[in-house]
PDB file of N, H, CA, C and O in Angstrom:
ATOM      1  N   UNK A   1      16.198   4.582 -22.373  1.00  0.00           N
ATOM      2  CA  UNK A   1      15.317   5.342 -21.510  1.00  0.00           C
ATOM      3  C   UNK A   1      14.182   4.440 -21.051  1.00  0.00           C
ATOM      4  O   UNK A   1      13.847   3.536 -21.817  1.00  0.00           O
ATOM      5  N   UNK A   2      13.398   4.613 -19.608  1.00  0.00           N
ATOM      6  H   UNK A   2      13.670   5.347 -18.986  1.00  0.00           H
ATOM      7  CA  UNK A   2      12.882   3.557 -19.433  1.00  0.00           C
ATOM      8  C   UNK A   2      11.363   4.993 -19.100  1.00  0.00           C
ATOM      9  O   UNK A   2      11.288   6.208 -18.917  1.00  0.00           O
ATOM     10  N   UNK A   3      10.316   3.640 -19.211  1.00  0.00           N
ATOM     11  H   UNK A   3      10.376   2.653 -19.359  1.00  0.00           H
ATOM     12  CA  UNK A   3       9.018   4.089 -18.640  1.00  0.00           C
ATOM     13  C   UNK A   3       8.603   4.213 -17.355  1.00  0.00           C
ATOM     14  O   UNK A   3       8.526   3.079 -16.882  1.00  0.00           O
ATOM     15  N   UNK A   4       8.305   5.015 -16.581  1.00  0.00           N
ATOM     16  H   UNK A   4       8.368   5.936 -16.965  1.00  0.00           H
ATOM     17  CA  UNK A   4       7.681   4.531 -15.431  1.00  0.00           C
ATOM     18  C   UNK A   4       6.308   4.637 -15.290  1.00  0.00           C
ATOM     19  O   UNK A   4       5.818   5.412 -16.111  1.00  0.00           O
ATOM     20  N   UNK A   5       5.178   3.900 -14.197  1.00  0.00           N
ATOM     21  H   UNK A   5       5.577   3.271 -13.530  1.00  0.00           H
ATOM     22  CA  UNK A   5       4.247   4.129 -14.055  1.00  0.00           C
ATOM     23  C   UNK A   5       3.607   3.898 -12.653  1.00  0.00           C
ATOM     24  O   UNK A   5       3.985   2.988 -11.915  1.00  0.00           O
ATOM     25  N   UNK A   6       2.608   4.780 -12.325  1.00  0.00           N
ATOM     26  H   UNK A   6       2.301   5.519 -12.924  1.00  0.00           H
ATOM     27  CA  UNK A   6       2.178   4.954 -10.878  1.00  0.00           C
ATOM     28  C   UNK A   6       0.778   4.067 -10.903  1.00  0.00           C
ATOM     29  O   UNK A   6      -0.006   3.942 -11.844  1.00  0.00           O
ATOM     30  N   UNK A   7       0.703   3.446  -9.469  1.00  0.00           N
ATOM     31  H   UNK A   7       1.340   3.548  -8.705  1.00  0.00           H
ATOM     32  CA  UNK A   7      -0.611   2.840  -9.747  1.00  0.00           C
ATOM     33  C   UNK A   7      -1.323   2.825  -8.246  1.00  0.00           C
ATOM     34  O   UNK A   7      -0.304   2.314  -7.782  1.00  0.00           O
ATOM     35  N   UNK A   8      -1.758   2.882  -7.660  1.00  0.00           N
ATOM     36  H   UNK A   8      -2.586   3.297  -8.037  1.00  0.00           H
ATOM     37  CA  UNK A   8      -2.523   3.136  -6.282  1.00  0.00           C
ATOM     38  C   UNK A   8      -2.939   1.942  -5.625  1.00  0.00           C
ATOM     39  O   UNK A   8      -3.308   0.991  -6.314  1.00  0.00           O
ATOM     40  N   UNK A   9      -2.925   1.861  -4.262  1.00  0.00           N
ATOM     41  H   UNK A   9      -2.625   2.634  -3.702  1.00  0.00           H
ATOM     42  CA  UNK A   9      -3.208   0.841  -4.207  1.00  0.00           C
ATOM     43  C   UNK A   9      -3.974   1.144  -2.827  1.00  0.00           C
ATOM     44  O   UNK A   9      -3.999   2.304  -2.418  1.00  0.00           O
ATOM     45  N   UNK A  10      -4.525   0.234  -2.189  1.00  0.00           N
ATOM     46  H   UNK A  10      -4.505  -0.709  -2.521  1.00  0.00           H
ATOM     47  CA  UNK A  10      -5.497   0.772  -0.527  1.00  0.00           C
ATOM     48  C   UNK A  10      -5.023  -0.726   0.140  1.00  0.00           C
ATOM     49  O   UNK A  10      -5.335  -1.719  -0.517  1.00  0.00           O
ATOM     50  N   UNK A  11      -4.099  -0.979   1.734  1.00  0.00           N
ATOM     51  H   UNK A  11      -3.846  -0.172   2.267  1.00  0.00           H
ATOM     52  CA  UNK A  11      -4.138  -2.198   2.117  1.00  0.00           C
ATOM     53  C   UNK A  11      -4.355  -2.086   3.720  1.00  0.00           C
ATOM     54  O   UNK A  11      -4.239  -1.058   4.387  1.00  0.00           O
ATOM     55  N   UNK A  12      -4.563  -2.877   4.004  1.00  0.00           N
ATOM     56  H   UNK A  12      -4.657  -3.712   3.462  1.00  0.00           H
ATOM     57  CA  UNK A  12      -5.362  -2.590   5.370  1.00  0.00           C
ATOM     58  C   UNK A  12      -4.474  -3.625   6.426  1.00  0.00           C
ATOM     59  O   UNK A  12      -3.559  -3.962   5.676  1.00  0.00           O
ATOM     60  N   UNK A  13      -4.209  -4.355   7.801  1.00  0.00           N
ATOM     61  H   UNK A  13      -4.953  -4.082   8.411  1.00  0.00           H
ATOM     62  CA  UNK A  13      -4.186  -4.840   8.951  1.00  0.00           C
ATOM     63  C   UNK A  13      -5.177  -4.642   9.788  1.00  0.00           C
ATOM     64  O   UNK A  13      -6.136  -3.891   9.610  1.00  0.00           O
ATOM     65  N   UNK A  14      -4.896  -5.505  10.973  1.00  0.00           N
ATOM     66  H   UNK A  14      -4.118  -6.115  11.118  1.00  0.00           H
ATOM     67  CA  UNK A  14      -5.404  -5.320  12.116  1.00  0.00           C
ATOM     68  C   UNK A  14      -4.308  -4.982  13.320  1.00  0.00           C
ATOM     69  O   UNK A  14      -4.688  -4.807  14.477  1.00  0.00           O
ATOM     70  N   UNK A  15      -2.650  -4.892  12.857  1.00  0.00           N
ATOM     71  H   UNK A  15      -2.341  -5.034  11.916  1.00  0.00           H
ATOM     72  CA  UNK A  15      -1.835  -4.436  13.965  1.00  0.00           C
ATOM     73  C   UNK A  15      -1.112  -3.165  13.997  1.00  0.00           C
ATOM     74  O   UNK A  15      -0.796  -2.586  15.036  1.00  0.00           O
ATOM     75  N   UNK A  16      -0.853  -2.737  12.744  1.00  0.00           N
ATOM     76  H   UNK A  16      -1.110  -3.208  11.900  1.00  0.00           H
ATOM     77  CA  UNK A  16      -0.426  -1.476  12.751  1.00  0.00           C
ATOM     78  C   UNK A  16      -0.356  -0.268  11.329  1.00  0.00           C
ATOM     79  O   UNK A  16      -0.744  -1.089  10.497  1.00  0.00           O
ATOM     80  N   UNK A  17      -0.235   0.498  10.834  1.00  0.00           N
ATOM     81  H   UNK A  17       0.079   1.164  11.510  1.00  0.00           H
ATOM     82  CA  UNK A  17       0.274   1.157   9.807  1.00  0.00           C
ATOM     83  C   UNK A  17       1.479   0.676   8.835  1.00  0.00           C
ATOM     84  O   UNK A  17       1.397   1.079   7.674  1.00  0.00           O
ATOM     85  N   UNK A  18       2.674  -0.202   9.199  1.00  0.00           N
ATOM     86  H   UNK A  18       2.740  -0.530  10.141  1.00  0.00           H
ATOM     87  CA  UNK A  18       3.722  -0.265   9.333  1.00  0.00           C
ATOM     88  C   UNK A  18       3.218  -1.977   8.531  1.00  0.00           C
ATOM     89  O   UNK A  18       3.771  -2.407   7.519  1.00  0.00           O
ATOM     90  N   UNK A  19       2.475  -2.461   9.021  1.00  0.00           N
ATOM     91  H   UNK A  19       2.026  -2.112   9.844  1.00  0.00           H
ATOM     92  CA  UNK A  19       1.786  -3.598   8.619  1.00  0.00           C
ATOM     93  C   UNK A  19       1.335  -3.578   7.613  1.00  0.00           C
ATOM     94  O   UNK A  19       1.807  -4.365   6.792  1.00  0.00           O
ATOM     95  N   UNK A  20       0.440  -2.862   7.277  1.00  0.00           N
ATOM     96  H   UNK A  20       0.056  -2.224   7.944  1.00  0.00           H
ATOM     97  CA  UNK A  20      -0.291  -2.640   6.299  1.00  0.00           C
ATOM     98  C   UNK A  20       0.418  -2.329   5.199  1.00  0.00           C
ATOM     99  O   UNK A  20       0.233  -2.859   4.103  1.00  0.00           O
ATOM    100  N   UNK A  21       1.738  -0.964   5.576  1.00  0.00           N
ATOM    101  H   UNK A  21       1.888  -0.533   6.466  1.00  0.00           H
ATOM    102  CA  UNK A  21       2.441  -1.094   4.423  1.00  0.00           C
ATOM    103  C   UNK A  21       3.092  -1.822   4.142  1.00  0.00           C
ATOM    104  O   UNK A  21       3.970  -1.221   3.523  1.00  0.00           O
ATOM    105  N   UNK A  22       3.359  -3.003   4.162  1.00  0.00           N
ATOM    106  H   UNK A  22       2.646  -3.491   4.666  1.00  0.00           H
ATOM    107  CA  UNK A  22       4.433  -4.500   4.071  1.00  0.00           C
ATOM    108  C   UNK A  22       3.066  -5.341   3.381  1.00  0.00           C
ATOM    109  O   UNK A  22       3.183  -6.019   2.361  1.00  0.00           O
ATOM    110  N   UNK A  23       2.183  -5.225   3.882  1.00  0.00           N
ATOM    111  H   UNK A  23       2.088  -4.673   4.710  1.00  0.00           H
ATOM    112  CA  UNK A  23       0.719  -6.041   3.346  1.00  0.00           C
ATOM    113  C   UNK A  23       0.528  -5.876   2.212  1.00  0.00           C
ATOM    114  O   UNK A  23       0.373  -6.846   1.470  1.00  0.00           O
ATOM    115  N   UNK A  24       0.479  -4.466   1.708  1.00  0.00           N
ATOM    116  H   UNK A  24       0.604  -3.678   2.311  1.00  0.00           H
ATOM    117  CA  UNK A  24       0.082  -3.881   0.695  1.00  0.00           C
ATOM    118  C   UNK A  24       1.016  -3.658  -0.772  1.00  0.00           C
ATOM    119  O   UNK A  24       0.656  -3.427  -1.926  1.00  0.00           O
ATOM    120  N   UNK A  25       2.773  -3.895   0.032  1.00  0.00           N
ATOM    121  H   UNK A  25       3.065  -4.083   0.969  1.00  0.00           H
ATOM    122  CA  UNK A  25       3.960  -3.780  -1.291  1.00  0.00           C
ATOM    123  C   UNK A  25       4.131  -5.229  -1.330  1.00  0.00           C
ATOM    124  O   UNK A  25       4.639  -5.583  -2.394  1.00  0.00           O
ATOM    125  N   UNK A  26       3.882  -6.156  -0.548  1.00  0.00           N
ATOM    126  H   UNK A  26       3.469  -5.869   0.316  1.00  0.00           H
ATOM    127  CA  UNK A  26       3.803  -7.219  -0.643  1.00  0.00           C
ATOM    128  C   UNK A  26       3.016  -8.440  -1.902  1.00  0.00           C
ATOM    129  O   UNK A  26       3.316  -9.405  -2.605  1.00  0.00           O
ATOM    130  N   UNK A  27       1.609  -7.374  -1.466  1.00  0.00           N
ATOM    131  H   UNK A  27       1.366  -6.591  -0.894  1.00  0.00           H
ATOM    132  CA  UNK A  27       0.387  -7.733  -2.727  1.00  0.00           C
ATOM    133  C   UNK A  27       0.614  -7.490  -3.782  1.00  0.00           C
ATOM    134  O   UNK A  27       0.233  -8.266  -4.658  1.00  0.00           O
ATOM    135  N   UNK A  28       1.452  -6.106  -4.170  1.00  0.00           N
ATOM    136  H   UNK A  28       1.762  -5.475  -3.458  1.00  0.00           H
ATOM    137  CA  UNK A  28       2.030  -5.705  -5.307  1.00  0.00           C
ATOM    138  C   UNK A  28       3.225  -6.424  -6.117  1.00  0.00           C
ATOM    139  O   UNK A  28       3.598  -6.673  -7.264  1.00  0.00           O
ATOM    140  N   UNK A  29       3.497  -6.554  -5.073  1.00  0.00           N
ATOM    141  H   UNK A  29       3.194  -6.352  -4.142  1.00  0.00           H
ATOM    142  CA  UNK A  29       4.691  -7.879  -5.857  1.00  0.00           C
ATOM    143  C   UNK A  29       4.641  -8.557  -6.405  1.00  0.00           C
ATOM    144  O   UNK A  29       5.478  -8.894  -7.242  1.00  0.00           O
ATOM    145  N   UNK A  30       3.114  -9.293  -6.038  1.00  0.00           N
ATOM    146  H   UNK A  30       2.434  -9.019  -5.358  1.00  0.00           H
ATOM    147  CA  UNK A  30       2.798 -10.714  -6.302  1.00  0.00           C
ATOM    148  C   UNK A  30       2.285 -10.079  -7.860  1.00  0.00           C
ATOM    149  O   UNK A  30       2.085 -10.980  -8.675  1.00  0.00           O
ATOM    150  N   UNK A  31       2.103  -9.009  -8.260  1.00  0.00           N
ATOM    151  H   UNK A  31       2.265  -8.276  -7.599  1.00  0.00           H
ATOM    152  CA  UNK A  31       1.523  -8.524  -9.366  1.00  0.00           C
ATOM    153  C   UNK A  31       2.000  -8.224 -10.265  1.00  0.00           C
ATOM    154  O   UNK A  31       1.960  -8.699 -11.400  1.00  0.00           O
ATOM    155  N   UNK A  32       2.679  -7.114  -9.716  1.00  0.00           N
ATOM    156  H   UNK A  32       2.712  -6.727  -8.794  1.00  0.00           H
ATOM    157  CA  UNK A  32       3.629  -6.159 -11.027  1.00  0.00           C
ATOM    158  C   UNK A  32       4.804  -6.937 -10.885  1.00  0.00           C
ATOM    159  O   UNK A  32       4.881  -7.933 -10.165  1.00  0.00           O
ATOM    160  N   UNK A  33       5.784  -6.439 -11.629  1.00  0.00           N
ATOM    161  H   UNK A  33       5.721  -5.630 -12.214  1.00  0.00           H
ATOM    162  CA  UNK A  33       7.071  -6.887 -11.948  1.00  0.00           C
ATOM    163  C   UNK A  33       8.073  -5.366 -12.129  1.00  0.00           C
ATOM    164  O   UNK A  33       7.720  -4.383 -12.781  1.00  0.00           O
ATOM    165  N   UNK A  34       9.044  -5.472 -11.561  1.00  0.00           N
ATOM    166  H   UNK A  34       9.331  -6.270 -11.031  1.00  0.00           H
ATOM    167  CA  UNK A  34      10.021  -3.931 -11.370  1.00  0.00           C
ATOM    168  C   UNK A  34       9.344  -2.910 -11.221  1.00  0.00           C
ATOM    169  O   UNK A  34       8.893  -2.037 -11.962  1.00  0.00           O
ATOM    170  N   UNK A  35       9.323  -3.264  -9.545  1.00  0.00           N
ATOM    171  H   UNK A  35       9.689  -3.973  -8.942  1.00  0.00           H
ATOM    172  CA  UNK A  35       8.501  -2.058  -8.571  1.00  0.00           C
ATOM    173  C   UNK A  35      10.035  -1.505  -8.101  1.00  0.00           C
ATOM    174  O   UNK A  35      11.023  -2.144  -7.738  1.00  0.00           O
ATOM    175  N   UNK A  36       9.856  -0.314  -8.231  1.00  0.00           N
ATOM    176  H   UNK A  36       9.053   0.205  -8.526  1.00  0.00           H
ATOM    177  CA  UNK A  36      10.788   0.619  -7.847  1.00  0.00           C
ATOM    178  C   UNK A  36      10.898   1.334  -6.417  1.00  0.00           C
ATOM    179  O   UNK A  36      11.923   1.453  -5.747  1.00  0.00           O
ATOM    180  N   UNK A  37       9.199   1.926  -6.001  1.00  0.00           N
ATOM    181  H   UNK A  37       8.365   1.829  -6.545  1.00  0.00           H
ATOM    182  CA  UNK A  37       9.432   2.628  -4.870  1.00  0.00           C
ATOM    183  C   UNK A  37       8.057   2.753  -4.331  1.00  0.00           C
ATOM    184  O   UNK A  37       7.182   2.413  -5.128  1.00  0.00           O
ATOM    185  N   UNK A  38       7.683   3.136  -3.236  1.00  0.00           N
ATOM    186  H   UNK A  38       8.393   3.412  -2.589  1.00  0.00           H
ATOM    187  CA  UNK A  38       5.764   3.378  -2.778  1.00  0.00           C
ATOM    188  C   UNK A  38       6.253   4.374  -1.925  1.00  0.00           C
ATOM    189  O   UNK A  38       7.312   4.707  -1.394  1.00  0.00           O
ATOM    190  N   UNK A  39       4.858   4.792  -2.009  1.00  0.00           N
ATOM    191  H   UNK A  39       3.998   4.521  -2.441  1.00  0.00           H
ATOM    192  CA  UNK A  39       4.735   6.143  -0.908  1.00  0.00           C
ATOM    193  C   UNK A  39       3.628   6.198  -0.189  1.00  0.00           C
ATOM    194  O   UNK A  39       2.823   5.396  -0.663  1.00  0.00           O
ATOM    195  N   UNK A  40       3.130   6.846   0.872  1.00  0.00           N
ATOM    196  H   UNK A  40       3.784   7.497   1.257  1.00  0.00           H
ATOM    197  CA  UNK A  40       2.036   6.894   1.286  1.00  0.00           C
ATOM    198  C   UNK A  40       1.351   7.939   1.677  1.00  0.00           C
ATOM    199  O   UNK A  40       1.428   8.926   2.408  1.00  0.00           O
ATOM    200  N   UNK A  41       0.347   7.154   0.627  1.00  0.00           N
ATOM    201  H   UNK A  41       0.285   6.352   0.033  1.00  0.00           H
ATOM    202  CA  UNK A  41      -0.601   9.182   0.661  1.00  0.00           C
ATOM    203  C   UNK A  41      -1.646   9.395   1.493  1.00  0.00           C
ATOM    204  O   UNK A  41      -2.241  10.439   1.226  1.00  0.00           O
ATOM    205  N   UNK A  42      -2.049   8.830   2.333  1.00  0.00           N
ATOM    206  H   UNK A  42      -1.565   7.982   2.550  1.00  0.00           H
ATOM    207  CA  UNK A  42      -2.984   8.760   3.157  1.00  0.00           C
ATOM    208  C   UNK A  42      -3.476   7.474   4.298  1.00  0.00           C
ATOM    209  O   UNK A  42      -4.167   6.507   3.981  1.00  0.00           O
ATOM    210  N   UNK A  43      -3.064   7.683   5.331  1.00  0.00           N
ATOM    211  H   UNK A  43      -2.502   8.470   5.589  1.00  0.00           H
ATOM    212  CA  UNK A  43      -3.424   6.666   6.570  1.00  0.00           C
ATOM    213  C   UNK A  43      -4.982   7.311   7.341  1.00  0.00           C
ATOM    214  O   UNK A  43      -5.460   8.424   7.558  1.00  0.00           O
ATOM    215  N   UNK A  44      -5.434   5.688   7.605  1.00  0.00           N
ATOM    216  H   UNK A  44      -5.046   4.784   7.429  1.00  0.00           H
ATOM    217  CA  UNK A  44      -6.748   5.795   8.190  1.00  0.00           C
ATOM    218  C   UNK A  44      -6.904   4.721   9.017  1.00  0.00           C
ATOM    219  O   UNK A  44      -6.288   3.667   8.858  1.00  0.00           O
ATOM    220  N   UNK A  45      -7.675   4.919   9.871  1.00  0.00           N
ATOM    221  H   UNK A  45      -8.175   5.776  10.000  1.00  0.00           H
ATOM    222  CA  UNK A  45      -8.029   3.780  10.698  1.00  0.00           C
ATOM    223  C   UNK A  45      -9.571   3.381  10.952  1.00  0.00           C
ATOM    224  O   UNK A  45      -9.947   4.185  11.805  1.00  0.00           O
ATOM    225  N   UNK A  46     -10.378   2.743  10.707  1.00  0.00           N
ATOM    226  H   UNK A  46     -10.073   2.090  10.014  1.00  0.00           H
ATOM    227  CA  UNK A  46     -11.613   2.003  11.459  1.00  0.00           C
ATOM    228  C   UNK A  46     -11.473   1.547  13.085  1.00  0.00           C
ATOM    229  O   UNK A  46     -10.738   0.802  13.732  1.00  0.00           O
ATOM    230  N   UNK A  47     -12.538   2.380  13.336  1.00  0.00           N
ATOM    231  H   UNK A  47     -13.135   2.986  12.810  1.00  0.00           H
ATOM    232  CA  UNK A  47     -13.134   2.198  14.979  1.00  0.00           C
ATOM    233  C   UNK A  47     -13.711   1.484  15.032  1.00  0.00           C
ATOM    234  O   UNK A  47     -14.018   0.876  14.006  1.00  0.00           O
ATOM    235  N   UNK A  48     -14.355   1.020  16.633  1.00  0.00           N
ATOM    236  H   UNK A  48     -14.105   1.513  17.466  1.00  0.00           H
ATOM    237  CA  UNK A  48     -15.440  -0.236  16.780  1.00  0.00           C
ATOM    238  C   UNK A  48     -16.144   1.051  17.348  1.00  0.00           C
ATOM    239  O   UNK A  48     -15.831   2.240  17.419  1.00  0.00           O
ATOM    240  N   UNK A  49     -17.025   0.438  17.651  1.00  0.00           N
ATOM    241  H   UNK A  49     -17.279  -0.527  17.594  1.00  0.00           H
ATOM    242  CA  UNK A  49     -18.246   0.980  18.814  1.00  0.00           C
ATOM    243  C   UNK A  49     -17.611   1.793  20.034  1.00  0.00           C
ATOM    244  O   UNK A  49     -17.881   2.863  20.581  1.00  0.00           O
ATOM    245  N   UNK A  50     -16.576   0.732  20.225  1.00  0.00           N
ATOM    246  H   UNK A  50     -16.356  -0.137  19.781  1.00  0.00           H
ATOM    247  CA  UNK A  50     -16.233   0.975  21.745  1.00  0.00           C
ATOM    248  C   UNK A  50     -14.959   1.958  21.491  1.00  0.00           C
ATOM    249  O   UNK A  50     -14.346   2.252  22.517  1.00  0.00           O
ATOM    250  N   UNK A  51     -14.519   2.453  20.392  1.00  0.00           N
ATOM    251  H   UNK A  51     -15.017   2.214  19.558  1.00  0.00           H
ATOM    252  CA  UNK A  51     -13.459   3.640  20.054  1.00  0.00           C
ATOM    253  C   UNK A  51     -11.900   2.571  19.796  1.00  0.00           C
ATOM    254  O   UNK A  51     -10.897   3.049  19.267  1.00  0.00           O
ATOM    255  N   UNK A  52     -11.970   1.132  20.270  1.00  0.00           N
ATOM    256  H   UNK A  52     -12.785   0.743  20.699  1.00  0.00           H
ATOM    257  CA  UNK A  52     -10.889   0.687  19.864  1.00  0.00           C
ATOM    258  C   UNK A  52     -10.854   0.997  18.561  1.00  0.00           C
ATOM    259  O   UNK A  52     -11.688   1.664  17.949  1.00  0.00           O
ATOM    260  N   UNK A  53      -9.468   0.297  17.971  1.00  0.00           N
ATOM    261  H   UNK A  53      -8.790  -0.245  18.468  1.00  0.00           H
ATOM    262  CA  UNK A  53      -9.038   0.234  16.782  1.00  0.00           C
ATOM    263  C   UNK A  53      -8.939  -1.274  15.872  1.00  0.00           C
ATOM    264  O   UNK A  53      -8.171  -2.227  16.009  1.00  0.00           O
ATOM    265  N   UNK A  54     -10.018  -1.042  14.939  1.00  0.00           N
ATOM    266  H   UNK A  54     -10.641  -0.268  14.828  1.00  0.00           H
ATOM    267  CA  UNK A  54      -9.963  -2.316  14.134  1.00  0.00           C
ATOM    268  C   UNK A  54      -8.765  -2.729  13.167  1.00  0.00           C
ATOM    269  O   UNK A  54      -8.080  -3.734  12.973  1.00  0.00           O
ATOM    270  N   UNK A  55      -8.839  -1.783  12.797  1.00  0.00           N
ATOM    271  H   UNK A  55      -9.396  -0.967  12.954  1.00  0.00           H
ATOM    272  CA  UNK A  55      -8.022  -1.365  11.610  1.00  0.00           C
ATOM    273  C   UNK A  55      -7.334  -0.233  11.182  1.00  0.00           C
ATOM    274  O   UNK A  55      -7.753   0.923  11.134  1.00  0.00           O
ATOM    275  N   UNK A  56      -5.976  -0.776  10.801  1.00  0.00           N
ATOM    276  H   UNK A  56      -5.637  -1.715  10.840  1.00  0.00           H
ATOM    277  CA  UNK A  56      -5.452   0.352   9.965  1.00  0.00           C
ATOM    278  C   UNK A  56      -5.048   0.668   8.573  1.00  0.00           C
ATOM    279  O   UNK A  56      -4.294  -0.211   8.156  1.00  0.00           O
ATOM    280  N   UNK A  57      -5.242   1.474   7.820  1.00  0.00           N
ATOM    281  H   UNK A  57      -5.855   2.188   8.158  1.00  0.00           H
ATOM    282  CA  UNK A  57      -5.439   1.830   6.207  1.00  0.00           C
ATOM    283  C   UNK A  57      -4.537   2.845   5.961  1.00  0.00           C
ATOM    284  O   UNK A  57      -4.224   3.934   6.440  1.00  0.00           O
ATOM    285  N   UNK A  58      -4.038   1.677   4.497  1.00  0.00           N
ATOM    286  H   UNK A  58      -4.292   0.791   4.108  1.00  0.00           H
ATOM    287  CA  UNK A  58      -3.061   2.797   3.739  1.00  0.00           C
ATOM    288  C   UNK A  58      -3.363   3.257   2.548  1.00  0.00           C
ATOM    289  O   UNK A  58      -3.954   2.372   1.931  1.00  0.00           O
ATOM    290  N   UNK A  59      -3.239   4.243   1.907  1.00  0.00           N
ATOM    291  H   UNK A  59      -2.759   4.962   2.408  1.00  0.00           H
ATOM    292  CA  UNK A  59      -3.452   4.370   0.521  1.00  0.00           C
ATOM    293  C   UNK A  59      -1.667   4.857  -0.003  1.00  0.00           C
ATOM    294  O   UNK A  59      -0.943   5.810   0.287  1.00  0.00           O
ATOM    295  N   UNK A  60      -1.457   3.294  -1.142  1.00  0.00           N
ATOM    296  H   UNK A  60      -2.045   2.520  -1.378  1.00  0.00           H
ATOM    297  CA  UNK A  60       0.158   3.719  -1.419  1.00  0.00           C
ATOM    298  C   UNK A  60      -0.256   4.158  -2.700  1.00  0.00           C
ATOM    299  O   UNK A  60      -1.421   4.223  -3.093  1.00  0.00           O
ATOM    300  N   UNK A  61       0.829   4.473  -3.364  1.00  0.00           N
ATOM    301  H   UNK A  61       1.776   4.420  -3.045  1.00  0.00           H
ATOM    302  CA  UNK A  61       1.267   5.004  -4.647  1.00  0.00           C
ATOM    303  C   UNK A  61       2.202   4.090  -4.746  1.00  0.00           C
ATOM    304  O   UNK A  61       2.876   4.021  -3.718  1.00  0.00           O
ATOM    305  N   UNK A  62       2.672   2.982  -6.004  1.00  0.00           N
ATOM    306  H   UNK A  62       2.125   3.038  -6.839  1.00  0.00           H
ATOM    307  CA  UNK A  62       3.574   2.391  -6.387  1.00  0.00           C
ATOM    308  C   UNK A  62       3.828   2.845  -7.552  1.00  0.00           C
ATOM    309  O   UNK A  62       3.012   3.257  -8.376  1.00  0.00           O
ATOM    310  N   UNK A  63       5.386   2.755  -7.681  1.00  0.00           N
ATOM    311  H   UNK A  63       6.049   2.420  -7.012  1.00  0.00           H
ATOM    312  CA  UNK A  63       6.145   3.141  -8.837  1.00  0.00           C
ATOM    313  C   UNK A  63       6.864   1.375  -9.461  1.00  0.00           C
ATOM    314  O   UNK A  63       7.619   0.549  -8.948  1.00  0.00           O
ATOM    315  N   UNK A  64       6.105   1.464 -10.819  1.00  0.00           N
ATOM    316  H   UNK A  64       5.491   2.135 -11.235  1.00  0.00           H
ATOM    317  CA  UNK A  64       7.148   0.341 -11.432  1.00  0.00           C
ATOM    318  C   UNK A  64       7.535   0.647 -13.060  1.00  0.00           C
ATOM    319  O   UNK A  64       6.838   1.338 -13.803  1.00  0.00           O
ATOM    320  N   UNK A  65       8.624   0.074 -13.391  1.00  0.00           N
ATOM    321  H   UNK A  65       9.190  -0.487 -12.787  1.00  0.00           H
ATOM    322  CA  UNK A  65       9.141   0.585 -14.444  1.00  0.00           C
ATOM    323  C   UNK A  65       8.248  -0.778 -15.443  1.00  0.00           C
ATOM    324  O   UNK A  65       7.978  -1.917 -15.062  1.00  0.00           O
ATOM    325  N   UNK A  66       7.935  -0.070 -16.911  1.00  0.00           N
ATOM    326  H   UNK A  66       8.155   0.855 -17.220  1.00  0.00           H
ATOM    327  CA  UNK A  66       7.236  -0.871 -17.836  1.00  0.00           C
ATOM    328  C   UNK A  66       8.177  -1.406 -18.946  1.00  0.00           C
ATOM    329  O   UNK A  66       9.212  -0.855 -19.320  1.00  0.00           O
ATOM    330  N   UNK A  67       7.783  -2.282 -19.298  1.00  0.00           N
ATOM    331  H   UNK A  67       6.942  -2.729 -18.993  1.00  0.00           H
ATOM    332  CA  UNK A  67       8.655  -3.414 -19.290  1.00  0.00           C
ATOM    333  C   UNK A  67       8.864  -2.942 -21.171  1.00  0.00           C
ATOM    334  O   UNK A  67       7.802  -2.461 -21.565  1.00  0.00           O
ATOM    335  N   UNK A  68       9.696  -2.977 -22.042  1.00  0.00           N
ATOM    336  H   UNK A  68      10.559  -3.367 -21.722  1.00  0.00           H
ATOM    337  CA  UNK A  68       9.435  -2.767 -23.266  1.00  0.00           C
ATOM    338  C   UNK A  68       8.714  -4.323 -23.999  1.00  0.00           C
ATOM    339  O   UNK A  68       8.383  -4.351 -25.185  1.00  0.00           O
TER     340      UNK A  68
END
């Protein structure tokens, strides 16, 4: 039987949503070890002044299994 565990994470771009989530399971990689799955619980974006778009923000949920 194995463990799993959830851990949160927030990753950001400057080109899209889609970015950010590749940015952000990416970073996780470099971290954890047997990541299973992410989800995303919340997208956001930062404005400028002028209403463009600076940024876009993810908040994931990663799933990785713990290691015995």
């Amino acid at each position: 039987m194995s463990v799993a565990k959830v851990t949160e994470i927030i990753a950001a771009s400057p080109k899209s949503f889609d970015d950010a989530i590749k940015v952000g399971v990416a970073r996780a990689h470099k971290t954890l070890t047997n990541l299973k799955s992410a989800w995303v619980q919340d997208q956001q974006i930062k404005l400028g002044d002028d209403g463009q778009i600076l940024e876009y923000r993810v908040q994931l949920k990663v799933t990785f299994i713990i290691q015995d």
